[in-house]
N, C-alpha and C positions, 0 to 999 in steps of 0.2 A: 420285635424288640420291645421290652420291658425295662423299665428303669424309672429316673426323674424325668417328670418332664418339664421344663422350664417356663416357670411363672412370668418372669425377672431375672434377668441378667445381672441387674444392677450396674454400678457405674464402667466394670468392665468383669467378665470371668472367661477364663481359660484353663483350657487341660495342658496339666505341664508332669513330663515325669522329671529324672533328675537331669534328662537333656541330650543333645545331641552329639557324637562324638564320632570327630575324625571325618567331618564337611568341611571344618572352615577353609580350607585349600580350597573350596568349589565356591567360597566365598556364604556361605551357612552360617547362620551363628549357630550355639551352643542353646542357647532355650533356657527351657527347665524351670524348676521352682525358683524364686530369687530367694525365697528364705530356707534354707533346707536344714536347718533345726526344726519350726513349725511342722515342714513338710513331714520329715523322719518321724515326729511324735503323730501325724495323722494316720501315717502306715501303720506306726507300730501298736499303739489301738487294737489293730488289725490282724496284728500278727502276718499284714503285708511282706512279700520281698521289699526289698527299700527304694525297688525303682518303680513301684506300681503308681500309675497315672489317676492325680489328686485336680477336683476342680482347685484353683487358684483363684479367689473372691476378692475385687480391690474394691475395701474401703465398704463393703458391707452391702447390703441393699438383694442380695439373691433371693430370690425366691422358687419354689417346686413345690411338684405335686408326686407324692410314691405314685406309682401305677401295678405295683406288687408289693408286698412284704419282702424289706429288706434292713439291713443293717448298714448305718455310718458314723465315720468319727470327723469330728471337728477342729479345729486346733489352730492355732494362730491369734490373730488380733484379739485384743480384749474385747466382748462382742457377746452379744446374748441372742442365746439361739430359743425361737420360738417355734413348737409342733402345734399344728393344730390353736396357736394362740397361746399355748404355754407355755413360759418361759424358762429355758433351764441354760446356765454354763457351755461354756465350750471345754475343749479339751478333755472331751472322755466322749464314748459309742453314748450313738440313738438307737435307741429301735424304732422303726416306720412299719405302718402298716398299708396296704392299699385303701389309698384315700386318703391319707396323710400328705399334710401341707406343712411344709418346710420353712423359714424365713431364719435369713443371720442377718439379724441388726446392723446399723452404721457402727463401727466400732469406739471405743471410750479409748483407747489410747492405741496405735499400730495401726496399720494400712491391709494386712493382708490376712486372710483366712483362708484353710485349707479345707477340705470337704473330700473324705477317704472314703470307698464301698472293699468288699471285702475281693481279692485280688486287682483291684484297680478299675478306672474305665474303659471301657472295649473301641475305643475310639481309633481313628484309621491312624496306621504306624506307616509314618517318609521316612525315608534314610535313618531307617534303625531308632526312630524314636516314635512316642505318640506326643512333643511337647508341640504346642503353636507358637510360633512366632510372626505377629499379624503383618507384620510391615513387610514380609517377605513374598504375602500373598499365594504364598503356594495352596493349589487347587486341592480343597479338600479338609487342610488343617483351618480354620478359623476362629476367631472369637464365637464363645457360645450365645445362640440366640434364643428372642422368645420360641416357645415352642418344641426346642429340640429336644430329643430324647436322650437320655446320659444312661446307658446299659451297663451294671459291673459286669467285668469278667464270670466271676462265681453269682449263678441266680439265687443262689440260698445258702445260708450261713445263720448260725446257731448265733445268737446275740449276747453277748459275755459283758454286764454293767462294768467296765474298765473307766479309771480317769486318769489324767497323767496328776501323778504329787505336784503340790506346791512348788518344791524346790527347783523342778526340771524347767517350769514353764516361764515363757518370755513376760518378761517387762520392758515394755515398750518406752513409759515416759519417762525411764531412767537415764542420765546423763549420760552419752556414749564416750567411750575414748578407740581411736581407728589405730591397728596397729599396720602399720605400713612398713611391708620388707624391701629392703633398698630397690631400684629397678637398675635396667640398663644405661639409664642418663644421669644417673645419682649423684656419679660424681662430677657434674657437668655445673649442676645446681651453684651457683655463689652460698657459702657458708651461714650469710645475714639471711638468707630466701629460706634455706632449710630452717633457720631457727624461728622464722617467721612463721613458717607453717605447724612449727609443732610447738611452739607456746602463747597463740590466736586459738580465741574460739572461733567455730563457724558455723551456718547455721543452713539447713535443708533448706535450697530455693525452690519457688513453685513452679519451677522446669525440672521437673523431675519423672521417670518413667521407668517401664523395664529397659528401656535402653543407657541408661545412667539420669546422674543427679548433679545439678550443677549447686555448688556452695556460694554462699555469699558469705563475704569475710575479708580481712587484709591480702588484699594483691599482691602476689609476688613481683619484685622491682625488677629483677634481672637476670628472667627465665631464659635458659638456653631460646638461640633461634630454634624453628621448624628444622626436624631433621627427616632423612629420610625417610618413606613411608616403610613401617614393620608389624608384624605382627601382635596383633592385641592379645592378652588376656583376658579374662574375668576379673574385676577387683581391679584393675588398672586404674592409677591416679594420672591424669592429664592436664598439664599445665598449656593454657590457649593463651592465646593474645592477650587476652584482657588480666590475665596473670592470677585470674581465679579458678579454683581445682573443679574436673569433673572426675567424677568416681563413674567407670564405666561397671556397666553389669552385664544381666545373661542375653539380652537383645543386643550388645552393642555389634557395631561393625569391626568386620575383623583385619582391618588392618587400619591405621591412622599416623600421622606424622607428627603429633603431639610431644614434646619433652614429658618422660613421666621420671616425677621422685622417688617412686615406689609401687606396690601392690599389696591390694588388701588382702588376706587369705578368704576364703570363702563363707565359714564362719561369721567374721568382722562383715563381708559383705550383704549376709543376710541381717546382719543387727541392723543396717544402714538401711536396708529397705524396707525395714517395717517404722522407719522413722518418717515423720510429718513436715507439712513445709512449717520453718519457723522454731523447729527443733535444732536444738544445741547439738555440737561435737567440736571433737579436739582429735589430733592425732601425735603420733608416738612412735618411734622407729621399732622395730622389733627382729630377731634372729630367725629367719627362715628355719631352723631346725628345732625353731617353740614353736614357733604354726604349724611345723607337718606334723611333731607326735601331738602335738593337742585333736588334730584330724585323724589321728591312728588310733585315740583316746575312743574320742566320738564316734568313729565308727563298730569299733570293737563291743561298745558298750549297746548299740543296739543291736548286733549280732549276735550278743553273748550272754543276754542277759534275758528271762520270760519274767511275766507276771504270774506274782502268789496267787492263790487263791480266790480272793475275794477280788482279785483286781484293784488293788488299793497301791500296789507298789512292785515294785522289782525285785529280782533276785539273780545272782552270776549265777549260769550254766555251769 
């Protein structure tokens, strides 16, 4: 085996594709990238399928050593990436030589950075995925450590200078607004509580994880009781006791007896976890049938669309 091998972990990294599908009955979470805008522009660099397995870098601090000439793309938090001590941008292909040393800085604004080889990392596939989900402790999947070796799929691949344009890429310290599609309890909610929530700011607390984020902000007065326990989503808003929302994500537990207002689409959920404790948001109701084609949108557009020439930009198929 040939690949990275790891300096520094830094504050946590893992291999995530875009996740796990069709466990949570066995009690499984979902996994996966929690930002899969970032994720999608690491691949597509790449000219990846869209589900090739990206390290996941929280909050900056990795470090590696090539052990062969190879090719990676970057993408995610705002974050300067250093070869060899030199420091260049994220969001576009490295070329690595053997003997190349790697580092992504603590990020300037975002929590998360992605790190692509060219058809993904060769890392062991459970139940139809290669994503980890540490809490789960399954034998084999883990957090990446010092020392280990991170092998692409493909050993060699030709190195194409790609960046993603300005336009596409994230901005992290931008004001968020959460668009939240009605849930199951919706209408359960007292009318003063729903307008509570959606014309308060709130701000990322520092209980925050791949398993969700709790907010601090005005407390809902008169959240439904505990209801039966049911099946969770991704993007789920949970009203607990204390009448402050938790946004569940790709670690959470898959079933809970929380009252939820709504659900964030996927999207909305990846803007939220590349947000900081201390960071602002607001949220918003929105039509379940603007969140799917916008999702129909997004996906199509990386399907359907290569890079010109020079790698500077895009063009539809």
């Amino acid at each position: 085996m040939s690949g990275l091998r790891v300096i520094n972990p830094g504050a946590r990294a893992t291999v995530q594709d875009s996740g796990r599908r069709g466990y949570r009955r066995h009690g499984l979470s979902a996994g996966g990238a929690l930002d899969i805008h970032s994720f999608s522009w690491a691949n597509k660099l790449l000219d990846n399928p869209a589900n090739c397995a990206c390290v996941e870098i929280l909050l900056g601090g990795f470090e590696a050593e090539a052990e062969t000439d190879m090719v990676i793309a970057v993408a995610g938090a705002a974050t300067s990436i250093r070869v060899n001590g030199n420091t260049a941008d994220g969001w576009q292909t490295v070329q690595l030589h053997k003997g190349d040393t790697i580092a992504v800085d603590p990020a300037r604004s975002g929590r998360i950075t992605y790190l692509a080889t060219p058809g993904g990392f060769d890392t062991p596939t459970w139940f139809g995925s290669r994503s980890v989900v540490v809490r789960e402790q399954i034998e084999g999947i883990e957090a990446i450590q010092k020392e280990d070796i991170l092998s692409p799929v493909h050993a060699t691949a030709r190195y194409q200078p790609r960046q993603v344009p300005e336009r596409f890429r994230g901005h992290y310290s931008d004001r968020l607004t959460l668009r939240l599609v009605p849930a199951a309890q919706h209408s359960l909610f007292h009318q003063e509580d729903l307008l509570r929530l959606t014309t308060n700011t709130y701000r990322v607390s520092n209980q925050s994880d791949r398993m969700g984020f709790r907010l601090d902000g005005p407390a809902l007065e008169r959240a439904p009781e505990g209801i039966i326990s049911e099946g969770i989503a991704v993007g789920s808003v949970q009203i607990p006791g204390d009448g402050k929302p938790i946004v569940l994500l790709n670690d959470c537990q898959t079933i809970g007896g929380y009252p939820k207002p709504g659900t964030l689409g996927a999207l909305d959920a990846g803007e939220l976890a590349q947000r900081l404790p201390g960071q602002e948001l607001e949220f918003c109701f929105a039509n379940l049938a603007d969140i799917q084609n916008e999702r129909v949108v997004f996906h199509r557009f990386f399907s359907e669309t290569r890079w010109n020439s020079d790698g500077a930009d895009l063009v539809w198929i």
